[in-house]
Structures are given as C-alpha cells and as structure tokens.
N, C-alpha and C positions, 0 to 999 in steps of 0.2 A: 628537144623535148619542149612542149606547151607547157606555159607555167597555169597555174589556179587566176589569172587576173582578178584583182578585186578592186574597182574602181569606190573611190571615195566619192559622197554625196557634196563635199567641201572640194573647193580648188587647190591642186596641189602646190604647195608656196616657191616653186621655180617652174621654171617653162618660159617658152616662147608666149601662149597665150595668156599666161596670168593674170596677169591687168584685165581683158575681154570675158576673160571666164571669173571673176570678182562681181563686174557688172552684169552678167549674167545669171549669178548663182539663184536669185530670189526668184529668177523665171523657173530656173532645173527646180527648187525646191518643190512649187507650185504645181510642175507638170507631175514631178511624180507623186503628188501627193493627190493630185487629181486621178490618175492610173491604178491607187493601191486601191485593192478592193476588200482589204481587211488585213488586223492584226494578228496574230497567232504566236501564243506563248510556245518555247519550246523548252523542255527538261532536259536534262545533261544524257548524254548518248541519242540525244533523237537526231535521225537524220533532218537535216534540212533539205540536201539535195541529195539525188544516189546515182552513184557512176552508172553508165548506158541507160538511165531512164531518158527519155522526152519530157521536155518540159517546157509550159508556154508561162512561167512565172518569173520574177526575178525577183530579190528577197533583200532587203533593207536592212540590217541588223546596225543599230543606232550603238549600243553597246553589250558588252559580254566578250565571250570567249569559244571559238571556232577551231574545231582541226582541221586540214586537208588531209585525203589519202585517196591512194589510187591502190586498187588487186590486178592481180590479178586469176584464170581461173585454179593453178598451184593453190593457190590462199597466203601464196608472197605478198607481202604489202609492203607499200613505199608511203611515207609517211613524212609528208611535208614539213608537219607543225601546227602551231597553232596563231591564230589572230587573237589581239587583243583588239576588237571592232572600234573603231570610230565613225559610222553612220558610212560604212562598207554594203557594198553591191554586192550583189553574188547572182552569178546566172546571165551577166552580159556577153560573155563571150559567146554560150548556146544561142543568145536572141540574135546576135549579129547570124550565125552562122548554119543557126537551128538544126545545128547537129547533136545529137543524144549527150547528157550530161557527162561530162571528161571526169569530175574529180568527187567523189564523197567529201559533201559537209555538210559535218555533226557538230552538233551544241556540246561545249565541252561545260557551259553555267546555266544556270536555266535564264530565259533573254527572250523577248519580245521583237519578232523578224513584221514589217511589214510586205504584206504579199502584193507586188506590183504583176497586173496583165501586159505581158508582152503586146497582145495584140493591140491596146489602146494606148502603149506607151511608142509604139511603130509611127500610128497614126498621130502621134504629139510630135515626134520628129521628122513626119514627114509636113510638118506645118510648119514647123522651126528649125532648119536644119540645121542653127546653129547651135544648140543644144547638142550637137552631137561630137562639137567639139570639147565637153566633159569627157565622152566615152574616147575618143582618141589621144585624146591629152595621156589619162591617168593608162591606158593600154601600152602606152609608149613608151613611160616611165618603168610600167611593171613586168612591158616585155626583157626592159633592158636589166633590168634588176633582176630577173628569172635566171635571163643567157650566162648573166656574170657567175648568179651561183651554179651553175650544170655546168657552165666551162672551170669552174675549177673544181666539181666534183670529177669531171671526168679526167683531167691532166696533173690533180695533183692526192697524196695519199692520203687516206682517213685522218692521219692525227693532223694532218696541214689545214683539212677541212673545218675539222673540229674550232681549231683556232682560229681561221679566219672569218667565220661564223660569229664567235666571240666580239670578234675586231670589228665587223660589222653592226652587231647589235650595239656596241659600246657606241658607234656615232649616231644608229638611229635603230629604231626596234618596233617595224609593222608585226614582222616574223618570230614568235616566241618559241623555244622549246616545249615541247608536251611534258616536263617534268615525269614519266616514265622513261625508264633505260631501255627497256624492249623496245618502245617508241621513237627515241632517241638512235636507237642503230637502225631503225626502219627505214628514217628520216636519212641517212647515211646512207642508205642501199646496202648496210649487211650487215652480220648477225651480231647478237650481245655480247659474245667471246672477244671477236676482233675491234666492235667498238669500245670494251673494257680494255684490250691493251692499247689499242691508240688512247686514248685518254691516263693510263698510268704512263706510257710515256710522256706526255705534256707536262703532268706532275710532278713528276721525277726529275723532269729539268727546272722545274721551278716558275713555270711560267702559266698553267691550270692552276687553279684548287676546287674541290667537288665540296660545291657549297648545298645546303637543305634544298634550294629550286634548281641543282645541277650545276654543272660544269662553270666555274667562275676564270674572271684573268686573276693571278695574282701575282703578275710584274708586268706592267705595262710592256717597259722597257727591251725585257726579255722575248715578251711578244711581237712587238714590232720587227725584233734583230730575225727572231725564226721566219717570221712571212716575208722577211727583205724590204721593209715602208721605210 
C-alpha cells in the first residue's frame, strides 16, 4: 500500500544528504515561494485535496491539523490520521507521477495552505535539479515509515497495533490520532466493536489507559515486554 507522503519544506535531521540539504534549504524556500500563486484559508472539514481528483497544485500547510483518508465506493473508509503540520507538502507524490489524487486531505483546524503550480515548480527543478533532492530525501524516509506501519498492520492483531502505534508516537509523533473512536477503528481497518475490545484488552493488562485525547501508555514497561523491544 502507497503511504499519504508528506514531504517537509525543513531538512529532515538524519539522512545521507543532510549537510547538502541544510545548504540548500534557502534556495528550496525561495523556489517555492516563487511557484505559490496564492494563499488560501481553509476551515475545518474543507477538503484540501480529494481522492481520484487531478490536480496540478501542491499545498504548503506551515501549521494546523490535517487528516488523511482513502474510500472507497462501499463508503468503507480507511482513515490514516491526522498531521499536526510543520511547513508539510501535500500533492508531491501526484506532481511526480501526475496520477489522480490517492488520498483525501481535509483541514481538521481552520489553517492557511499556500497553493504552489505544479507546472512552474517542474520548471524550478528542471533548472535545479538539486532541489529535487528535498522531494527524494523526505519520500524515502516516509516511504519507509509507511512500509513499517502496513507490515505490521498486516502480520500482527489489532490490540498489538494499537500499542505499538503508542510506542511509536512516544519516540516521535508526525502521525496523531483523529481523537474520534469511529476514526480511530477506521484508521485500524475495522469496526468500533472490535477496535473497543482490542483496546480493553491493552487496559486490562495494564499497559493502555483511555485518556481525554484517547488511548494513552500507562506502563511503559509493560509495554515494551507485549511488543517484545
């Protein structure tokens, strides 16, 4: 499964090219501030981008809060999450590959997106092509961060996911929970029933607690020993 990539406008602080992409960054900021052809407010539920549209834009969101989701025509939805943006891309995977938009994203705060032309931002990297080591850098990081979560949704059971999502977020946190339960088993790939007992399981051994913004650790320790770290 293709993850949502969402390249950050900043260098990401490991990599091979980090150093190159440091010294680079004032030129990336430049081109794309040269490319954006306007800002545009967006209010909470507005789409930003919408699954199987075309789209020749790519969308800057400096700060706010983002969900991903994919339907399909059932009206089953699979429901990523949410971003909590730091001067995040959205719409570079379509530019690379100018295939119809993969993922629904909606403004979950109302946030100020600048709208970058694909077509004059083509023509920046096709004069710099080292600029394009931003979009491969953070692609590479996000593909592998995508893989890690789909390979253990698929090989291991909801309450293991549950938790090691937690364990995740706990060392770093691009990826937030949507603070809805419907949401949250969306996000899982199944329904509010079965994402309720996997989660009272976790509970019940003492290693969840279902805090006010959802599913919290409350033993580290206990946690580590269930995921096997």
């Amino acid at each position: 499964m293709q993850g949502p990539f969402k390249v950050q406008q900043e260098p990401y602080p490991l990599g091979r090219f980090h150093a190159e992409l440091s010294r680079l960054a004032p030129k990336f900021s430049q081109a794309l501030q040269a490319c954006s052809l306007f800002d545009r407010r967006y209010l909470p539920g507005e789409f930003i981008m919408r699954q199987g549209e075309q789209s020749e834009h790519l969308y800057l969101v400096a700060t706010g809060r983002v969900s991903l989701s994919s339907a399909v025509h059932s009206g089953r939805l699979f429901q990523l999450g949410e971003i909590a943006c730091q001067r995040q891309i959205f719409g570079e995977m379509e530019f690379f590959s100018a295939t119809p938009v993969q993922w629904n994203v909606v403004a979950q705060t109302e946030l100020d997106a600048s709208v970058i032309c694909a077509h004059k931002l083509a023509q920046r990297l096709l004069a710099a092509p080292e600029l394009t080591l931003f979009f491969a850098a953070a692609l590479a990081s996000d593909y592998l961060d995508t893989l890690d979560i789909t390979t253990s949704r698929l090989l291991h059971p909801i309450a293991y996911n549950i938790a090691y999502e937690l364990w995740r977020e706990r060392q770093r946190t691009p990826m937030l929970g949507s603070r809805k339960r419907a949401h949250e088993a969306a996000r899982f790939g199944t329904t509010e029933r079965v994402y309720r007992r996997a989660l009272k399981e976790l509970i019940d051994q003492g290693i969840v607690q279902d805090g006010e913004d959802g599913p919290q650790i409350a033993d580290v320790t206990r946690l580590r020993h269930y995921l096997a770290l």
